[in-house]
Backbone as numpy.savetxt, mean C-alpha at the origin, in Angstrom:
# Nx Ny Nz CAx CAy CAz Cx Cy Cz
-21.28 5.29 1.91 -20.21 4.36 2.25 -19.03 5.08 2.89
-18.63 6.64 2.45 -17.64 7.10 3.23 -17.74 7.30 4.37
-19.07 7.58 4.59 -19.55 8.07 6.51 -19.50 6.87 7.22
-19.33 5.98 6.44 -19.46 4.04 7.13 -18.08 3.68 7.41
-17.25 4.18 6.49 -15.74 3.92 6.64 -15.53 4.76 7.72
-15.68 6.10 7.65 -15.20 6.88 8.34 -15.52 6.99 10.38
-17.01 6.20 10.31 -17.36 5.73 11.31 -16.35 4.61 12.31
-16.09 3.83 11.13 -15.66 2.54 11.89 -13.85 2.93 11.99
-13.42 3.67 11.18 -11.84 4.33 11.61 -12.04 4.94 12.72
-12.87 5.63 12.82 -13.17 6.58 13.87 -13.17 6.01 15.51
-13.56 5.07 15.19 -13.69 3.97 16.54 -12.59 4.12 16.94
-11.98 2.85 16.34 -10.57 2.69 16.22 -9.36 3.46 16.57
-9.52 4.69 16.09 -8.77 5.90 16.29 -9.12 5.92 17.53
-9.98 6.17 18.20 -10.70 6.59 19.54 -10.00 5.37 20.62
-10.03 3.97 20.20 -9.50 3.03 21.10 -7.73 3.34 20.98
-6.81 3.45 19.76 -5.57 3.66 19.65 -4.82 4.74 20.62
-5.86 5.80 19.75 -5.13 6.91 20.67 -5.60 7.89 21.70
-5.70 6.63 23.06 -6.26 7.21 24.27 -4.73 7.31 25.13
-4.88 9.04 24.69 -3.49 9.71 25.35 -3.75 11.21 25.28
-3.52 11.54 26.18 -3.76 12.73 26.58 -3.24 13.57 26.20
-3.71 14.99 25.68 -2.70 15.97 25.34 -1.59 16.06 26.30
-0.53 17.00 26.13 0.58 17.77 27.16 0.07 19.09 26.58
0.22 19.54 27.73 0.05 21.55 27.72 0.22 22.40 27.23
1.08 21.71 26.23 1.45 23.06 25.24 0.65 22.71 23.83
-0.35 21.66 24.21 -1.00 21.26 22.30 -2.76 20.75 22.95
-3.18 21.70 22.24 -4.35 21.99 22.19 -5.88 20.37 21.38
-5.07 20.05 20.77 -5.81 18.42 20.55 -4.91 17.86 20.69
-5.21 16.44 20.63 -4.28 15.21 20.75 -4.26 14.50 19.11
-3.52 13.54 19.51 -2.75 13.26 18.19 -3.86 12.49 17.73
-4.74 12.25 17.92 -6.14 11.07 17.46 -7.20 12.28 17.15
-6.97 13.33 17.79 -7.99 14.61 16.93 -7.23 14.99 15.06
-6.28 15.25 15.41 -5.45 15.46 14.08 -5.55 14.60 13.04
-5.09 13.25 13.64 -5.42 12.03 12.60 -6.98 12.13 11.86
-7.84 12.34 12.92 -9.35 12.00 12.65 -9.91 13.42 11.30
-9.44 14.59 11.87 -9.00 15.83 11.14 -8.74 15.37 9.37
-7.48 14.75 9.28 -6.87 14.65 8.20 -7.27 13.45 7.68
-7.90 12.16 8.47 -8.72 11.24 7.52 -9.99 11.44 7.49
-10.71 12.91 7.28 -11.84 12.88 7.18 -11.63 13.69 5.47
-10.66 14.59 5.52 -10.15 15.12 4.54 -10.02 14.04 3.13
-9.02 13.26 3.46 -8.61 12.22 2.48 -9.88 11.37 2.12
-10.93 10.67 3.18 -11.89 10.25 2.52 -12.63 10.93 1.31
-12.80 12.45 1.58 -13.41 13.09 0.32 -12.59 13.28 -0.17
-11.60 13.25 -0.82 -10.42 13.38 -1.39 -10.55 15.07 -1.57
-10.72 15.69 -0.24 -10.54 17.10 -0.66 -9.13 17.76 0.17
-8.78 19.11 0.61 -7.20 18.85 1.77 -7.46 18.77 2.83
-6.34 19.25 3.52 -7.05 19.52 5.11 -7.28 20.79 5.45
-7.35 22.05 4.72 -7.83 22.95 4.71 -9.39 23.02 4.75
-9.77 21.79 3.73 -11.13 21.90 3.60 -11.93 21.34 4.73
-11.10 20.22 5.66 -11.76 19.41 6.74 -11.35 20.38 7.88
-10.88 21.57 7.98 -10.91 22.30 9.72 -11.97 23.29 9.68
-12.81 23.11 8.66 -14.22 24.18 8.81 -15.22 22.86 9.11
-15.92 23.50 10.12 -16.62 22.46 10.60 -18.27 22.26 9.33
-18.32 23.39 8.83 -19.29 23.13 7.82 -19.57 22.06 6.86
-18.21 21.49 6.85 -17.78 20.58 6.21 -17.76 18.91 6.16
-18.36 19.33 7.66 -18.68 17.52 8.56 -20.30 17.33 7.99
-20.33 16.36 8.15 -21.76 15.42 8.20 -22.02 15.43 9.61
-23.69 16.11 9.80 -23.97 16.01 11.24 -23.52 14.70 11.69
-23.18 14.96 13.00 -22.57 14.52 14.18 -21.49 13.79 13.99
-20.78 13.49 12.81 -19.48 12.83 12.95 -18.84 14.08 13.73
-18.36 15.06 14.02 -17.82 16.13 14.65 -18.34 16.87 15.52
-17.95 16.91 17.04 -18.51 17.92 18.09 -17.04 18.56 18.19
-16.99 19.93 18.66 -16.18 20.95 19.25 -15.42 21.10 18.59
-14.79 22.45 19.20 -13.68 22.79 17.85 -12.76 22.66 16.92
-12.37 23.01 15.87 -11.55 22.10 15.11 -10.13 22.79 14.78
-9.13 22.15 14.70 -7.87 22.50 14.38 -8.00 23.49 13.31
-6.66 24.92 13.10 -6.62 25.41 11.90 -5.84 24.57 11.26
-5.23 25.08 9.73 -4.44 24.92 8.87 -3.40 24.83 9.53
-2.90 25.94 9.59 -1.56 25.71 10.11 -0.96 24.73 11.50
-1.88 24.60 12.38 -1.55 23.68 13.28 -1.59 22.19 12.91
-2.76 21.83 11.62 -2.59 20.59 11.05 -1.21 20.68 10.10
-0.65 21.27 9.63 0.27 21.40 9.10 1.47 20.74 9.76
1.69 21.36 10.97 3.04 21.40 11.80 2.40 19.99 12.92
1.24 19.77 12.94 0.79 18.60 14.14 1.35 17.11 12.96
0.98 16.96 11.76 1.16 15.52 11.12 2.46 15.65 10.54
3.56 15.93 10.86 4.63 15.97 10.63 5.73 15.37 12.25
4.78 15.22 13.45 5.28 15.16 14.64 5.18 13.40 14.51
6.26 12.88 14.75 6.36 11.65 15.54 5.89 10.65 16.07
4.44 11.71 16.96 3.21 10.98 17.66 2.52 11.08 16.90
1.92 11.59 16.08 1.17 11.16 14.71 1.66 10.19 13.88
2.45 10.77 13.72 2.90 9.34 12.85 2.68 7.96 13.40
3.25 7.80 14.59 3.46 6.42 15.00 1.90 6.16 15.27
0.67 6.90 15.37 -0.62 6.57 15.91 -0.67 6.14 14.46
-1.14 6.86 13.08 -1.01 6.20 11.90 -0.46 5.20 11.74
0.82 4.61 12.16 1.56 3.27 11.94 0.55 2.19 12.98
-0.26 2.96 13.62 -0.68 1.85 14.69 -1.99 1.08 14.25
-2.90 2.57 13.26 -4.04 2.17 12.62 -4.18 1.44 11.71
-2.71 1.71 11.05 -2.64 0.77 9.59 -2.40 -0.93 9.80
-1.83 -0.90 10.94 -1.33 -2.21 11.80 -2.79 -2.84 11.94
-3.18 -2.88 12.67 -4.73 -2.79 13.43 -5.90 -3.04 12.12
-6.01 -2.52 11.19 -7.03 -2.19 9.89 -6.30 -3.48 9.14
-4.93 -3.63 8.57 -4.70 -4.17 7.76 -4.26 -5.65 8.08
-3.20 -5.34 9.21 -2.78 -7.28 9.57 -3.22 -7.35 10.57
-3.54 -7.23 11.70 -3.78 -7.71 12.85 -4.83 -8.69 12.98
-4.71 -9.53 13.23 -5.85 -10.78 13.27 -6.14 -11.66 11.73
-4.72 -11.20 11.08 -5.45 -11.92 9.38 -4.60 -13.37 9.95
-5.02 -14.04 8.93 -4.59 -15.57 9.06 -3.31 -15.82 8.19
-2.46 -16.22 8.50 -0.57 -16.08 7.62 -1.06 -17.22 6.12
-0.78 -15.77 4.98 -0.77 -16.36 3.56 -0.20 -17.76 3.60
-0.51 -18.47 2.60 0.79 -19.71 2.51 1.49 -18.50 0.82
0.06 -18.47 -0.04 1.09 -17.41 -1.04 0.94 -15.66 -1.16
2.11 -14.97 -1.52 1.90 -13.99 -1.68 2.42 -13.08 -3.09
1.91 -12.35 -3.22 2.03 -11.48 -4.76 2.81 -10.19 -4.52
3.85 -9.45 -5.34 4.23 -8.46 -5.06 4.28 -7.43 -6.41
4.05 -6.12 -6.32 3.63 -5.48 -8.02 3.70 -3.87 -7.52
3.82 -3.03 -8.23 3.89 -2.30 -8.21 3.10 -1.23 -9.10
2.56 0.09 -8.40 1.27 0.99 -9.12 1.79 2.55 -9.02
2.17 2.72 -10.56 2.43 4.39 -10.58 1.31 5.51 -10.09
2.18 6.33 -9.63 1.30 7.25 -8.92 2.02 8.50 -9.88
1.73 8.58 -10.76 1.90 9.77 -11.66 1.58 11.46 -11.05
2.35 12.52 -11.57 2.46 13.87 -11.14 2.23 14.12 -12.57
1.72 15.75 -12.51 2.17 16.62 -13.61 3.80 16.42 -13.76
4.08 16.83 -15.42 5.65 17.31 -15.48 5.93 18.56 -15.28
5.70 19.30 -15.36 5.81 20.30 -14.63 5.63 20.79 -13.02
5.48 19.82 -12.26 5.64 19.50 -10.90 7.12 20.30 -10.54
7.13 20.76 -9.58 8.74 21.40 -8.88 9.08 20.17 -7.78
7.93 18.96 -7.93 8.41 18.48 -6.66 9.65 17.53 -6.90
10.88 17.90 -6.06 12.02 17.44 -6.18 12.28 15.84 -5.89
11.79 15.60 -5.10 11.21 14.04 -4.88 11.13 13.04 -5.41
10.59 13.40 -6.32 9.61 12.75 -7.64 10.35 12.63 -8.63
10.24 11.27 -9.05 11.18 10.75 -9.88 10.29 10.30 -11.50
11.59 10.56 -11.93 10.80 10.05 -13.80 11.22 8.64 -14.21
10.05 8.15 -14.62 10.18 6.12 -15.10 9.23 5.58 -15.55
9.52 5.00 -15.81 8.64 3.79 -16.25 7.40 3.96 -15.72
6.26 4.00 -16.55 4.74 3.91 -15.89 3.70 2.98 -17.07
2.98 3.04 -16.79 1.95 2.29 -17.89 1.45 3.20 -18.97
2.18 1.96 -20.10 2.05 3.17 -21.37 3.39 3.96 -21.80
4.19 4.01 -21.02 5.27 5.19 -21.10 6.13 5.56 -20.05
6.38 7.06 -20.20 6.93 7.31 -18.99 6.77 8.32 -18.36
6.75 8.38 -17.05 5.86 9.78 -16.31 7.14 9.90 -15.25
6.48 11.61 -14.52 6.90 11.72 -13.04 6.31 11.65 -12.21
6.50 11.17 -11.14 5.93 10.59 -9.58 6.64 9.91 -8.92
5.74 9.03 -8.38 6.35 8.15 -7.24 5.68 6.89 -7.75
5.67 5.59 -7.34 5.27 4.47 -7.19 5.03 3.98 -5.93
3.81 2.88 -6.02 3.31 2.16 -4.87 3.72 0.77 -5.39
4.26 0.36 -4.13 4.82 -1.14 -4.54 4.40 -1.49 -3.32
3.95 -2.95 -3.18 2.70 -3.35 -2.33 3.13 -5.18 -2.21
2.95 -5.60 -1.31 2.94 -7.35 -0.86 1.57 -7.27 -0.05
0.69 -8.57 -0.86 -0.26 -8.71 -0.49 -0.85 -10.46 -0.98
-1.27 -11.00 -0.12 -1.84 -12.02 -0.41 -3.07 -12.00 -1.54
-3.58 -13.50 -1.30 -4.64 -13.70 -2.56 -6.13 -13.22 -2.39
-6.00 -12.89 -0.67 -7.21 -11.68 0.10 -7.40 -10.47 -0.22
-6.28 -9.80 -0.71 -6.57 -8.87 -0.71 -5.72 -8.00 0.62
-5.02 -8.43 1.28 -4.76 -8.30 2.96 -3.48 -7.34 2.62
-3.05 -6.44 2.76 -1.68 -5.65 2.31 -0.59 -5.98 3.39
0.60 -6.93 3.27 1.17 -6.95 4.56 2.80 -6.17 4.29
2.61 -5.60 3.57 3.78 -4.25 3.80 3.46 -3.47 2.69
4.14 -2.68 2.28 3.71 -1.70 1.07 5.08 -0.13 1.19
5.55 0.43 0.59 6.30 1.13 0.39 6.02 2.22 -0.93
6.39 3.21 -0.20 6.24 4.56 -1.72 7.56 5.18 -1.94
7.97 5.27 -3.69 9.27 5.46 -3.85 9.13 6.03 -5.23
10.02 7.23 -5.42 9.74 7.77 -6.68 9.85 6.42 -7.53
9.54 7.18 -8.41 8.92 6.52 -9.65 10.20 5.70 -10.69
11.13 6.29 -11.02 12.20 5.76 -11.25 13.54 4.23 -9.70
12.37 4.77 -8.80 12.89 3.40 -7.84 13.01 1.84 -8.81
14.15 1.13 -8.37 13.74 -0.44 -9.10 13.20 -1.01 -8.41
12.46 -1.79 -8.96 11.17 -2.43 -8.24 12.11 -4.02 -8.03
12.88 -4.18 -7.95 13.97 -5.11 -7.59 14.38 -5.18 -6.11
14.99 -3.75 -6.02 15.50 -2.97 -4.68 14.65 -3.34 -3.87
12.90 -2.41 -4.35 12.04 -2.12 -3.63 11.75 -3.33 -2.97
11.79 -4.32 -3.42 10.84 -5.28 -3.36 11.37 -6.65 -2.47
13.05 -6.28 -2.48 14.07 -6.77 -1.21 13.76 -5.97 -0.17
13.33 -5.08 0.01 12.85 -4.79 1.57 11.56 -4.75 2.28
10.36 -4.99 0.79 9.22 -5.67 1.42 9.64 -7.37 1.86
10.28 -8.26 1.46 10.31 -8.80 1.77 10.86 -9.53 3.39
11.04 -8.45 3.72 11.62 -8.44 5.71 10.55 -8.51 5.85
9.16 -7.64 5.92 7.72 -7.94 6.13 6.71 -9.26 5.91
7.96 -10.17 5.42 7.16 -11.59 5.09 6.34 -12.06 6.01
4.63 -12.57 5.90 4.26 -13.04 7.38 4.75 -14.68 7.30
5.12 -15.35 6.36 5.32 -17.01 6.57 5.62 -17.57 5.60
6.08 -18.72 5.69 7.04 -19.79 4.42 6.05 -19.69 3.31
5.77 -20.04 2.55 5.53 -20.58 1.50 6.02 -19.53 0.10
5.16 -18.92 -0.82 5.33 -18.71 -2.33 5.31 -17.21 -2.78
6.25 -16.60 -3.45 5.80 -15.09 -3.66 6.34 -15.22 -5.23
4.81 -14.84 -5.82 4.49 -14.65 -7.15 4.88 -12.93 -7.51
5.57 -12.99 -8.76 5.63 -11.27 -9.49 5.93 -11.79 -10.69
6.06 -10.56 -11.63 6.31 -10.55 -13.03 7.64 -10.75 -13.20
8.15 -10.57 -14.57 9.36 -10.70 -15.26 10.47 -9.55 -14.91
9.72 -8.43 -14.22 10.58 -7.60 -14.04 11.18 -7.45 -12.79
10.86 -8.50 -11.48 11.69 -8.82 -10.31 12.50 -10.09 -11.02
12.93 -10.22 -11.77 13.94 -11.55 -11.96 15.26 -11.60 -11.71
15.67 -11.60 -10.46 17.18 -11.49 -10.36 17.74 -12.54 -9.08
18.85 -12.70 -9.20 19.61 -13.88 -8.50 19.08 -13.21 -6.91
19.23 -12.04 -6.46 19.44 -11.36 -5.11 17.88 -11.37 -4.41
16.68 -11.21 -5.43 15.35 -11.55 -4.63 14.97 -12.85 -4.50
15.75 -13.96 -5.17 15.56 -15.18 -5.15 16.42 -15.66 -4.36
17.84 -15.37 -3.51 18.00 -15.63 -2.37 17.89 -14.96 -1.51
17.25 -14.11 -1.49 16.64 -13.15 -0.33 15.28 -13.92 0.52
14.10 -14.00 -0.69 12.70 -15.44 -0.23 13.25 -16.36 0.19
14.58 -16.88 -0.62 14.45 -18.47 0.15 14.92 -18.75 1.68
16.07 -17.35 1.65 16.76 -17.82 3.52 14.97 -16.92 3.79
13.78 -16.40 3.57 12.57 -16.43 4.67 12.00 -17.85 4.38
12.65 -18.97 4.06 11.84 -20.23 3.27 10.62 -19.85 2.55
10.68 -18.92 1.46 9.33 -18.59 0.31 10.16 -19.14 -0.91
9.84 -19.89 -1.25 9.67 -20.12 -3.09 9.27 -18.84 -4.17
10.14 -18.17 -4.59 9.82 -16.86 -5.18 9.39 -17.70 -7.02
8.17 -17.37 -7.63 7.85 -17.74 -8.53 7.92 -16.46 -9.73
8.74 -16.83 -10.45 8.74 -15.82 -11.17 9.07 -15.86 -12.52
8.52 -15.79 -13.76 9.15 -16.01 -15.19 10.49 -15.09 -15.71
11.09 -15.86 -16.42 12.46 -15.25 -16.88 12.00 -14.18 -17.99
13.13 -13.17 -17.49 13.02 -11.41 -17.74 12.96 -11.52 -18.93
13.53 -12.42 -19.89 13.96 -12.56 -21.18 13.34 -13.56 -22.44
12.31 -14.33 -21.35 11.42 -15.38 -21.88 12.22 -16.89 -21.86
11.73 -17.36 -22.13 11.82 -18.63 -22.11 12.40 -19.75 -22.89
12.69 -18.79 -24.24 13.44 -19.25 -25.23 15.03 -19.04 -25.34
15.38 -17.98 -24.30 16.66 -17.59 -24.26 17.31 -18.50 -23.49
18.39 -18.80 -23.64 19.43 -19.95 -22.74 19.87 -19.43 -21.21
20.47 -20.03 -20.62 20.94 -19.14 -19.16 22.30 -18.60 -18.75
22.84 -18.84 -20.57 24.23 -18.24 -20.27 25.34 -18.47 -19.34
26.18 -17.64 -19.27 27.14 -18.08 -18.48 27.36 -17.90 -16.62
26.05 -17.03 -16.49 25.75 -16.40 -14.87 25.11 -17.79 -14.07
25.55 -17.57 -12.97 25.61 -18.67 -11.95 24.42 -18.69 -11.41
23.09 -19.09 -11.29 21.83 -19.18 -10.95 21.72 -19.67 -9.45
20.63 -18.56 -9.15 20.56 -19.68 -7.39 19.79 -20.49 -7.83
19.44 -21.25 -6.25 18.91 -22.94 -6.71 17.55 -22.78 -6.97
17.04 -21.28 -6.14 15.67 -20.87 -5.87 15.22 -20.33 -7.53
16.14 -19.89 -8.08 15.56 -19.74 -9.41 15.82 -20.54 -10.28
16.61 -21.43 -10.68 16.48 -22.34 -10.98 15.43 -23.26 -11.08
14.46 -23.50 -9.17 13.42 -24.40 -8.93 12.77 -23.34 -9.92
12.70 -21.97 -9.57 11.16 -21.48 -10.83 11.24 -21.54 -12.23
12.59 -21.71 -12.98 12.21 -21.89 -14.28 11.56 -23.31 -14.43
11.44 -24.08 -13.78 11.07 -25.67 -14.06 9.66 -26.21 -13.23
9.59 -24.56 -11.96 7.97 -24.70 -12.25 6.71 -24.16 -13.31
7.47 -23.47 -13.61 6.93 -22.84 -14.92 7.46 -23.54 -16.45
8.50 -23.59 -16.14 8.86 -24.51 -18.29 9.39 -25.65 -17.79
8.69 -26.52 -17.50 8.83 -27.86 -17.05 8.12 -28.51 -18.59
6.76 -27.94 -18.83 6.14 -28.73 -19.60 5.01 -30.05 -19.42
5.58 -30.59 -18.13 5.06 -31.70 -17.58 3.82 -31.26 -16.73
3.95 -30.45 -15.80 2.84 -30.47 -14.72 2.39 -28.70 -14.39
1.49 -28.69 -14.79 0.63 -27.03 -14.55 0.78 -26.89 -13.34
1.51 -27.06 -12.25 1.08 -26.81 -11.20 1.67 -25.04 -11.20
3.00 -25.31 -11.73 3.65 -23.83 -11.51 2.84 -22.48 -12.51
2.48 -23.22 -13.41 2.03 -22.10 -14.59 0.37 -21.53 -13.63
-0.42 -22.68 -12.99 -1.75 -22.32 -12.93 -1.19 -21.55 -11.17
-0.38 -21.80 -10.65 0.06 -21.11 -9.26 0.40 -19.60 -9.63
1.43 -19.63 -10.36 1.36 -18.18 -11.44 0.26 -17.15 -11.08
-0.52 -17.80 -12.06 -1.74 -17.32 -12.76 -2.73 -16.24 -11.52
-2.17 -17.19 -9.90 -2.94 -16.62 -8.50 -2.24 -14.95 -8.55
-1.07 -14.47 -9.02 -0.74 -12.87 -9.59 -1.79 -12.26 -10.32
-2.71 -12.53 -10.63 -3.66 -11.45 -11.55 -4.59 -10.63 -10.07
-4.41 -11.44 -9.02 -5.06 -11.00 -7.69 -4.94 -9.54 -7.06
-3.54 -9.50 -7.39 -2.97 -7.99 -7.49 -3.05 -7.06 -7.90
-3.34 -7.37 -9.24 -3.83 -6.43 -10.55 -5.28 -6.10 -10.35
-6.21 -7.06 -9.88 -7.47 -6.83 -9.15 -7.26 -5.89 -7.75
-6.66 -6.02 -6.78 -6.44 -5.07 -6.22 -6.36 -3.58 -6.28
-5.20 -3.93 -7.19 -4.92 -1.85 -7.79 -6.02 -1.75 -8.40
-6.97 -2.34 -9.20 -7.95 -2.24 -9.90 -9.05 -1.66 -9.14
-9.32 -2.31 -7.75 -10.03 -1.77 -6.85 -9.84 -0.39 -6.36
-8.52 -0.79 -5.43 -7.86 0.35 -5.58 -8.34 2.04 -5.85
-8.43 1.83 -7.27 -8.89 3.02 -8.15 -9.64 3.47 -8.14
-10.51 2.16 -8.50 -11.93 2.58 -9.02 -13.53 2.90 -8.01
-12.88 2.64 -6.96 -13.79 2.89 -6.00 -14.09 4.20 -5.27
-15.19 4.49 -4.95 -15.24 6.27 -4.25 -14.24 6.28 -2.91
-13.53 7.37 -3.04 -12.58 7.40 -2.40 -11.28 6.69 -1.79
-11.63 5.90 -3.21 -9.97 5.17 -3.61 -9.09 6.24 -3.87
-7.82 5.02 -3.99 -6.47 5.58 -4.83 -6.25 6.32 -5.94
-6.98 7.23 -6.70 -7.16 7.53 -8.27 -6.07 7.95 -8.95
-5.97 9.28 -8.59 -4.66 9.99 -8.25 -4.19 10.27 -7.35
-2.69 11.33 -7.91 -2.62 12.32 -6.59 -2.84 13.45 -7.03
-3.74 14.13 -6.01 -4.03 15.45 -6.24 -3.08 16.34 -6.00
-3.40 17.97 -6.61 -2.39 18.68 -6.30 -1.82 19.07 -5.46
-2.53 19.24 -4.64 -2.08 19.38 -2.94 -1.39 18.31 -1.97
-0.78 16.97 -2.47 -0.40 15.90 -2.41 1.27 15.83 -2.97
2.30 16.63 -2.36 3.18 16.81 -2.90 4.43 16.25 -1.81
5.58 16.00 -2.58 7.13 15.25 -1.43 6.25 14.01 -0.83
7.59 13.15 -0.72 7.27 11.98 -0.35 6.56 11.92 0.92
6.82 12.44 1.98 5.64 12.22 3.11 4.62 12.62 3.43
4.18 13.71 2.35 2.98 13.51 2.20 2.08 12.76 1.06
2.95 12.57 0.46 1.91 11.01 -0.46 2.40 9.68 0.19
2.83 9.65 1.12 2.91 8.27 1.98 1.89 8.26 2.90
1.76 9.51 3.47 0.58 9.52 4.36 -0.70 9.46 3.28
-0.67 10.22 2.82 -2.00 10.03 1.61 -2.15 8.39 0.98
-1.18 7.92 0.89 -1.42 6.31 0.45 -2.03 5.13 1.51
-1.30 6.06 2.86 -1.69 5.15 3.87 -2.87 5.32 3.78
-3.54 6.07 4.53 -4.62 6.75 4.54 -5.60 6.15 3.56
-5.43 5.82 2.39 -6.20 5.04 1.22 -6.29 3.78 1.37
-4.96 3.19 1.71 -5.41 1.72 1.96 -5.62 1.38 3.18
-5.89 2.00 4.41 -6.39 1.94 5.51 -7.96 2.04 5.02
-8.32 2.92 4.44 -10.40 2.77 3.99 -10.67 1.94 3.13
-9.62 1.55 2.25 -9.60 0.47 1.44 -9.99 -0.74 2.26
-9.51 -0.95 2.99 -9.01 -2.48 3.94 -10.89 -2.34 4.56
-11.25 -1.23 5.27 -12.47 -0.91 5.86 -13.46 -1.27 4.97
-13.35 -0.87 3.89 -14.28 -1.31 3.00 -14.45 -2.59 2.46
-13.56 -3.14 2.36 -13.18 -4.89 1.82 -14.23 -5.56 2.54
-13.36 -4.93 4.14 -14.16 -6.19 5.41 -15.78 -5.49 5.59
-15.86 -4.36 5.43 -17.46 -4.29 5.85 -18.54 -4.72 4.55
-18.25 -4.84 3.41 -18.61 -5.81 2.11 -18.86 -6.74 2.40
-17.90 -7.77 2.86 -17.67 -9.13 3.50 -18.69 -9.38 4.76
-18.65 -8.85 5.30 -19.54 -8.65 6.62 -21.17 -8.65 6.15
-21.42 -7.35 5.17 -22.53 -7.69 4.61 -23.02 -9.07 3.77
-21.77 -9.16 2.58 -21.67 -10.53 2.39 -22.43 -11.73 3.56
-21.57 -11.63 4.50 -22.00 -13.05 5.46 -23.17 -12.71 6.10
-23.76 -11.31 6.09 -25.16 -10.97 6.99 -26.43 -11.82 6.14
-26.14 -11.32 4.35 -26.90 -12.18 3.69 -26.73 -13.53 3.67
């Protein structure tokens, strides 16, 4: 399945980045990329992907980048933006606009003893660790339409006001108790989304003396209305997410960890991309088989 993913990125890469070196750089920015997501599929570095021993006949003809030039090449600009182009392309391009969407967040835990300065200590499952976090907007597909990496002590409040500029369309964005605040609930509504969300404090607590927007307001009464399931069983479309990261994980050459060689924020952003870019590959070529049967 990785040589299948890695096939069909490979394309892709090949249609994106038809651009020619300049004279002073020896591959182009779609050799490098292809370099460093052949790496991440085996979840090994990119040390291990510039020996060509290392390819599966014929995914690779001619020579291959060292270390050090992959080093100093995915840190350039034009890499980057070819990555921003693949993830574009793999993940939204051609999906059909959610009416709802889910937003949640997945620790990406470090050793403590990590030097990496970056990396923040918080809240994780179970406790509390150092790393970073993946905080993610994604429909009930499965479809990722923004996503952000932020140490680990980030509020997922903050975070989660600037996935929301990435909105693809009106309707509903489902999360837990721990986005509950006046500022993400008028943030959805001027994108016209209905932010659904249960109170931080439950349901038994009163609303005190703080001035409520109207948008949260409408969600305590789609949810503790009492009268009509519509809000509680709409809810319920959030466990979709949790299936996600679930996937996520557990799949060969998923998200698992981060490895050691996976250190400072831009390179576990690229490493995340990079995951849910084969992630997304894998969904749709499932599906594909799916509809062949």
């Amino acid at each position: 399945m990785e040589r299948e993913r890695f096939r069909v990125m490979k394309g892709l890469l090949r249609r994106l980045g038809r651009r020619r070196r300049s004279r002073k750089q020896q591959y182009t920015d779609g050799t490098i990329l292809e370099v460093y997501l052949w790496a991440v599929v085996n979840d090994r570095p990119t040390v291990w992907a510039c020996s060509l021993r290392n390819w599966a006949p014929g995914l690779r003809r001619g020579p291959l980048p060292s270390q050090s030039v992959m080093s100093r090449r995915l840190r350039t600009p034009g890499v980057e933006r070819l990555l921003r182009r693949l993830e574009d392309a793999v993940l939204r391009r051609g999906r059909a606009t959610p009416l709802v969407c889910m937003v949640d967040g997945k620790p990406l835990p470090i050793a403590n003893h990590s030097h990496d300065r970056q990396a923040g200590y918080g809240r994780a499952a179970g406790g509390k660790a150092k790393g970073y976090k993946l905080n993610a907007l994604i429909d009930a597909a499965g479809t990722v339409w923004a996503w952000r990496v932020a140490p680990m002590n980030g509020d997922e409040r903050t975070i989660a006001r600037r996935l929301l500029r990435d909105l693809p369309g009106e309707g509903y964005l489902l999360a837990d108790a721990n986005y509950d605040s006046n500022q993400l609930f008028a943030l959805a509504a001027g994108h016209g989304v209905q932010a659904v969300v249960p109170r931080r404090y439950g349901p038994d607590k009163g609303l005190g003396h703080r001035v409520y927007h109207p948008a949260r307001l409408r969600s305590r009464d789609l949810l503790e209305n009492g009268v009509s399931s519509f809000g509680v069983e709409l809810h319920g479309l959030r466990r979709a997410i949790e299936r996600f990261f679930g996937t996520l994980v557990c799949t060969g050459g998923g998200l698992s960890c981060l490895p050691a060689w996976v250190r400072t924020h831009r390179r576990v952003r690229q490493w995340v991309c990079a995951k849910l870019i084969y992630n997304q590959i894998r969904a749709d070529l499932r599906n594909r088989i799916r509809l062949a049967v």
